[in-house]
KEMIBA-616470 format. One line per field, with one value per residue: x, y, z of N, C-alpha, C in turn. Coordinates in nm, 2 decimals, m for minus. Layout:
<recs>
n.X X, ...
n.Y Y, ...
n.Z Z, ...
ca.X X, ...
ca.Y Y, ...
ca.Z Z, ...
c.X X, ...
c.Y Y, ...
c.Z Z, ...
</recs>
This chain:
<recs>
n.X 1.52, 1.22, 0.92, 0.74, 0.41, 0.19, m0.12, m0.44, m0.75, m1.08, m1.28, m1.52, m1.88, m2.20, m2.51, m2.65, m2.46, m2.29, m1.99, m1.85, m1.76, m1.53, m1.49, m1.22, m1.17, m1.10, m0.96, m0.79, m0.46, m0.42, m0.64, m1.01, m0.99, m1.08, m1.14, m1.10, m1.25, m1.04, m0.72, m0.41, m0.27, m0.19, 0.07, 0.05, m0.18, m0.35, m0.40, m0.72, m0.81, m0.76, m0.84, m1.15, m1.12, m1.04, m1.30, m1.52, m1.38, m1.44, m1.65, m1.85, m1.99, m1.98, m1.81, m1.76, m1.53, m1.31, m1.13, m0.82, m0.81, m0.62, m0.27, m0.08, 0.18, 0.27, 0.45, 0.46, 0.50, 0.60, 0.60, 0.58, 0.33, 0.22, m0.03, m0.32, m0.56, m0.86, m1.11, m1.48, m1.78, m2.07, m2.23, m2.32, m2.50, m2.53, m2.30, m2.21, m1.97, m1.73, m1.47, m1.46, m1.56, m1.76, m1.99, m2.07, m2.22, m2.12, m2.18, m1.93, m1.85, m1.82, m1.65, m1.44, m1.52, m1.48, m1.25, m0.99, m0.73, m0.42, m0.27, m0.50, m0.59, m0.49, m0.64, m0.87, m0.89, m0.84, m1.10, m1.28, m1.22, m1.33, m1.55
n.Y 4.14, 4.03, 4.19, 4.13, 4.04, 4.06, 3.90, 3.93, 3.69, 3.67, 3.37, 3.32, 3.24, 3.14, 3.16, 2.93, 2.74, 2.86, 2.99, 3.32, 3.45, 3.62, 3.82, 3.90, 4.23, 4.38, 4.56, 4.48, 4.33, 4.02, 3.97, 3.90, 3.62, 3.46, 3.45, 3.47, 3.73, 4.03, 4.20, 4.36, 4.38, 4.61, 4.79, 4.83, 4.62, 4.36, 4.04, 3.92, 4.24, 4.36, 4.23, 4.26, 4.55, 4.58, 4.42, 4.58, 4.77, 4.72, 4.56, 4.68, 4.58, 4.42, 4.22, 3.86, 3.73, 3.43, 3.13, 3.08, 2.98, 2.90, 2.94, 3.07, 3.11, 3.23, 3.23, 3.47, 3.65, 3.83, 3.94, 3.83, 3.64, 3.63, 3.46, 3.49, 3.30, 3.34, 3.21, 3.35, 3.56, 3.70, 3.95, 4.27, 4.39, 4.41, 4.25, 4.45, 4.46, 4.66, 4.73, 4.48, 4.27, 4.16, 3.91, 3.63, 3.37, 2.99, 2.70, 2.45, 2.19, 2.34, 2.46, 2.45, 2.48, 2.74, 2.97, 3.01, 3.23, 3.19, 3.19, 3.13, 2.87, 2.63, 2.74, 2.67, 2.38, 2.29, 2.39, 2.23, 1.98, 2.00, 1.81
n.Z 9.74, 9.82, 9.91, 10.25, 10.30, 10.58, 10.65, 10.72, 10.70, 10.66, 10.78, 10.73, 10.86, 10.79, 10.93, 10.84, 10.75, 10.57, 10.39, 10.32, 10.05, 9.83, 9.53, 9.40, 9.21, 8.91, 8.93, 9.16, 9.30, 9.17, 9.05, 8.97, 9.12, 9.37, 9.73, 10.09, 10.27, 10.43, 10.49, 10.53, 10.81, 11.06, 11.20, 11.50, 11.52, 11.63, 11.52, 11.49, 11.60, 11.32, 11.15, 11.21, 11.20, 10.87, 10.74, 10.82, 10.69, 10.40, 10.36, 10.52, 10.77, 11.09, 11.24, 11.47, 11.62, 11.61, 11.65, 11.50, 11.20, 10.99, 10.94, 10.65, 10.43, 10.11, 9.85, 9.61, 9.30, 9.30, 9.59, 9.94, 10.08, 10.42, 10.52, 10.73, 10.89, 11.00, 11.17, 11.16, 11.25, 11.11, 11.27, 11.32, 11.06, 10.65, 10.50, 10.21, 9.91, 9.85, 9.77, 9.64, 9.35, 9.40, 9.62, 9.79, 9.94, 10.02, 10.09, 10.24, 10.10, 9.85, 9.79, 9.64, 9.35, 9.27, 9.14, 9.33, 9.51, 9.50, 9.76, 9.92, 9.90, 10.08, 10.34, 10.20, 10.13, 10.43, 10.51, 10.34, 10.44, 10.68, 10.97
ca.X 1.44, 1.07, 0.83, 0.67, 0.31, 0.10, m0.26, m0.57, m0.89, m1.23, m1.37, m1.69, m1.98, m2.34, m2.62, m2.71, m2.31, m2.21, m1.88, m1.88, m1.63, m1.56, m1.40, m1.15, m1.22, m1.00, m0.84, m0.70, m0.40, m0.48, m0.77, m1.08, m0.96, m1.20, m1.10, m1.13, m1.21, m1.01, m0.65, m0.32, m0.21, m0.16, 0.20, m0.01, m0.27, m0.33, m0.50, m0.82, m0.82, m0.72, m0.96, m1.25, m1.13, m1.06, m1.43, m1.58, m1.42, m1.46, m1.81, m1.96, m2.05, m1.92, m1.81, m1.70, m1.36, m1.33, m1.00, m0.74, m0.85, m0.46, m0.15, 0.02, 0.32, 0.25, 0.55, 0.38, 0.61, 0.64, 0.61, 0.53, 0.20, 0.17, m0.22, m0.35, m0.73, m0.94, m1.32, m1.61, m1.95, m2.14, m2.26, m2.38, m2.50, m2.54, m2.25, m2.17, m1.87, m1.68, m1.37, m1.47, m1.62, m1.92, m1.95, m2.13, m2.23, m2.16, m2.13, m1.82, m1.83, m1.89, m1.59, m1.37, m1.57, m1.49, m1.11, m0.95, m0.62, m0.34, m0.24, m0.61, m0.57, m0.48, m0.79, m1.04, m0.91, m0.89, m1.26, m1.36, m1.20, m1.37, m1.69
ca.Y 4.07, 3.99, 4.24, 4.03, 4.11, 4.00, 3.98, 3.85, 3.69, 3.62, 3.27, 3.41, 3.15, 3.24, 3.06, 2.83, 2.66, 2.90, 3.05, 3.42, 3.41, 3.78, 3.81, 4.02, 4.31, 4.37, 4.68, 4.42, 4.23, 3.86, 3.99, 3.82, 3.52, 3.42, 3.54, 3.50, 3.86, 4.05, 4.26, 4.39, 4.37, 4.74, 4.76, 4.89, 4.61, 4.23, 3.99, 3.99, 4.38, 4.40, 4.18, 4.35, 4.70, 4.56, 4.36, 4.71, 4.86, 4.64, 4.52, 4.79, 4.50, 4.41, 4.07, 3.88, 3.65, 3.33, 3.07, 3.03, 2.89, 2.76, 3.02, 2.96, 3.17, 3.12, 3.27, 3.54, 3.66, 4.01, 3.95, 3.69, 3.67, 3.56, 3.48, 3.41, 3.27, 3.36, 3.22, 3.44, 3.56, 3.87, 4.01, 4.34, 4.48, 4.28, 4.30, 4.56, 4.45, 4.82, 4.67, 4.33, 4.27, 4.08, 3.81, 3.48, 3.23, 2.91, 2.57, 2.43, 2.15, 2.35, 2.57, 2.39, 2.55, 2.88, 3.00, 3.09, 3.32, 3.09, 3.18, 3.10, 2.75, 2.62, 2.75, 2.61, 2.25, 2.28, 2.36, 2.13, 1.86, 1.98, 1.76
ca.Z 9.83, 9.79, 10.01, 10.29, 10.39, 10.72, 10.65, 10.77, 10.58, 10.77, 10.71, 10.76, 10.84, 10.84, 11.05, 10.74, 10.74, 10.40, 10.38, 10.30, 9.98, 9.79, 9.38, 9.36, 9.14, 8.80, 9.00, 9.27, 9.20, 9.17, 9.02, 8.93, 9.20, 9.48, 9.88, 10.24, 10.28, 10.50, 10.45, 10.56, 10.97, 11.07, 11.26, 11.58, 11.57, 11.67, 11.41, 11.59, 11.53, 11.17, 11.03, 11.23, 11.09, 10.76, 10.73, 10.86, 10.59, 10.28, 10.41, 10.61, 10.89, 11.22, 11.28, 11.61, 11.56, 11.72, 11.67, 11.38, 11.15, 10.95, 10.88, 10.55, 10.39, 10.00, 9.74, 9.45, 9.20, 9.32, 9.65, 9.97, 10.20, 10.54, 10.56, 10.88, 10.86, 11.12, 11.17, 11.24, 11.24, 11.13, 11.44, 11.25, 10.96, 10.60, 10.39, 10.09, 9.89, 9.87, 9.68, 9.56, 9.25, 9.46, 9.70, 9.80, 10.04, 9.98, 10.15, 10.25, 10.03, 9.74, 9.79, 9.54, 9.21, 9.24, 9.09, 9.45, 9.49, 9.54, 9.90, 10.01, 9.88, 10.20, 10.35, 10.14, 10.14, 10.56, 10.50, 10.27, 10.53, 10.83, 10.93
c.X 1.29, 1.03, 0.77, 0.56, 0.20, m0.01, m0.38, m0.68, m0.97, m1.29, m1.54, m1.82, m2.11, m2.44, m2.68, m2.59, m2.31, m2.11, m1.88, m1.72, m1.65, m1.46, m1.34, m1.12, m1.11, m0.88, m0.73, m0.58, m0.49, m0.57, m0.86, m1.06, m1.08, m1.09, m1.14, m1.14, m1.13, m0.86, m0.52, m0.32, m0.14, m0.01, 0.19, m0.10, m0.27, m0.44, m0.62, m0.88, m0.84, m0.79, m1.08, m1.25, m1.14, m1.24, m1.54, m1.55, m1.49, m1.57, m1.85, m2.05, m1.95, m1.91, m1.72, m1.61, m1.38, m1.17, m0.93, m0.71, m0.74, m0.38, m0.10, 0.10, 0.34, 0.35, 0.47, 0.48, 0.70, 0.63, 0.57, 0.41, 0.20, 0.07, m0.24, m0.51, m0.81, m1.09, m1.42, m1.73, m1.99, m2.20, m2.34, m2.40, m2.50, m2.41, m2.22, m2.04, m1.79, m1.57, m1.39, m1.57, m1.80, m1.85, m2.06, m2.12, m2.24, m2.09, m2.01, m1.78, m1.82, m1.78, m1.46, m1.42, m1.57, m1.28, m1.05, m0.75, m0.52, m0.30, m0.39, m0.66, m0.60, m0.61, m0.88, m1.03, m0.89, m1.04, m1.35, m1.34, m1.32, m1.53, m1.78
c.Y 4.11, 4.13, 4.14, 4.08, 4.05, 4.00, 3.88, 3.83, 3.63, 3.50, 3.30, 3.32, 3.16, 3.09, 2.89, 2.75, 2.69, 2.95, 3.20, 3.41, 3.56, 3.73, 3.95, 4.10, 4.31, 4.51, 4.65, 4.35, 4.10, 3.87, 3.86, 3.63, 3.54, 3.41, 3.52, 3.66, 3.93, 4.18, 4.27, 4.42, 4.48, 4.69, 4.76, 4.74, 4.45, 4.18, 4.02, 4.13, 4.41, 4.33, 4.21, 4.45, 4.64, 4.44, 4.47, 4.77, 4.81, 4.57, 4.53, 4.67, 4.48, 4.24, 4.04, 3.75, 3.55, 3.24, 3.10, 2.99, 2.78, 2.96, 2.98, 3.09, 3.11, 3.23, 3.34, 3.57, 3.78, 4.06, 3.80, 3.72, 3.57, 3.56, 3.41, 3.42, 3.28, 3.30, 3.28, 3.46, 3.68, 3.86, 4.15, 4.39, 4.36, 4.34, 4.32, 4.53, 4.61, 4.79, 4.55, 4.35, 4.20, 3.94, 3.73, 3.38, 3.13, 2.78, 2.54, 2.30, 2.18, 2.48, 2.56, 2.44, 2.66, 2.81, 3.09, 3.14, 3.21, 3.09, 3.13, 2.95, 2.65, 2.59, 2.69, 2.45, 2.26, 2.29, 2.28, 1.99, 1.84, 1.92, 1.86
c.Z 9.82, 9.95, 10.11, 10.38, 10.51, 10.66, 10.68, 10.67, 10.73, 10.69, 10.80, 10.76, 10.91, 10.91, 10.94, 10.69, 10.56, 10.45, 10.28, 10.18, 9.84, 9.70, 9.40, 9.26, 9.02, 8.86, 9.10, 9.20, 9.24, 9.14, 8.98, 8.98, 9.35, 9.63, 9.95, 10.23, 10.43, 10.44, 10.52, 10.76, 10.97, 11.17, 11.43, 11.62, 11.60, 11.54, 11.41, 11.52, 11.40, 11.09, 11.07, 11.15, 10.95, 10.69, 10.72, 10.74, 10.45, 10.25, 10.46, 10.70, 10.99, 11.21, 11.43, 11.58, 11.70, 11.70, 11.50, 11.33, 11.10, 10.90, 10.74, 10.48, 10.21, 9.91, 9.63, 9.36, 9.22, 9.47, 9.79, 10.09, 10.29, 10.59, 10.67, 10.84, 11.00, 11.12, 11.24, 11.22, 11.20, 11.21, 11.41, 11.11, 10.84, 10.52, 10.22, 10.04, 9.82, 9.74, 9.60, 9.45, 9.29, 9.55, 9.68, 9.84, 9.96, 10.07, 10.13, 10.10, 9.86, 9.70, 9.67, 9.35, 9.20, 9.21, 9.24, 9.43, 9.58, 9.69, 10.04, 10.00, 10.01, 10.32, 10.35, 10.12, 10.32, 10.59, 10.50, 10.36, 10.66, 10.85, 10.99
</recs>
């Protein structure tokens, strides 16, 4: 039986309507795939929570969380992810990609030309819909 992991990504949108969107490094799996940033849902903590701490760590900034953005439950080969999308804001600090290979704002419509990580799919066409 497949592992099955919780985890949160931050759609992250800055004052000028970009989307905060991070490459996953060649050390990650799914490497070199484009990311809501965010991570793993501690056993202790509420979504909310866990994508604050994991933002804080992964991009030494603070952000403040607002609704949900879409859930989706996507099949990997080696295991299955339960991504929950959250929308937020940086609130402090500028962010430093720690683990990611680099990041970059970019408009919603414009979210479709990067190579994104199959379970963030979902995501980025809810996005691209929203007016």
């Amino acid at each position: 039986m497949k592992k099955k992991i919780k985890v949160v990504a931050g759609v992250i949108e800055n004052d000028q309507g970009e989307i905060l969107c991070a490459l996953r490094s060649p050390k990650m799996s799914i490497s070199n795939h484009w990311e809501f940033p965010g991570g793993k849902v501690e056993a202790d903590e509420d979504v909310f929570t866990a994508l604050k701490r994991e933002i804080e760590e992964e991009f030494k900034c603070k952000i403040e969380t607002f609704d949900i953005h879409n859930e989706n439950i996507h099949e990997y080969e080696t295991f299955i992810i339960h991504l929950i999308a959250i929308k937020a804001k940086i609130i402090e600090g500028n962010p430093v990609p720690v683990e990611h290979s680099k990041f970059i704002w970019l408009k919603k419509e414009n979210l479709n030309s990067l190579v994104w990580a199959p379970a963030d799919i979902p995501a980025v066409k809810l996005l691209m819909n929203e007016k």
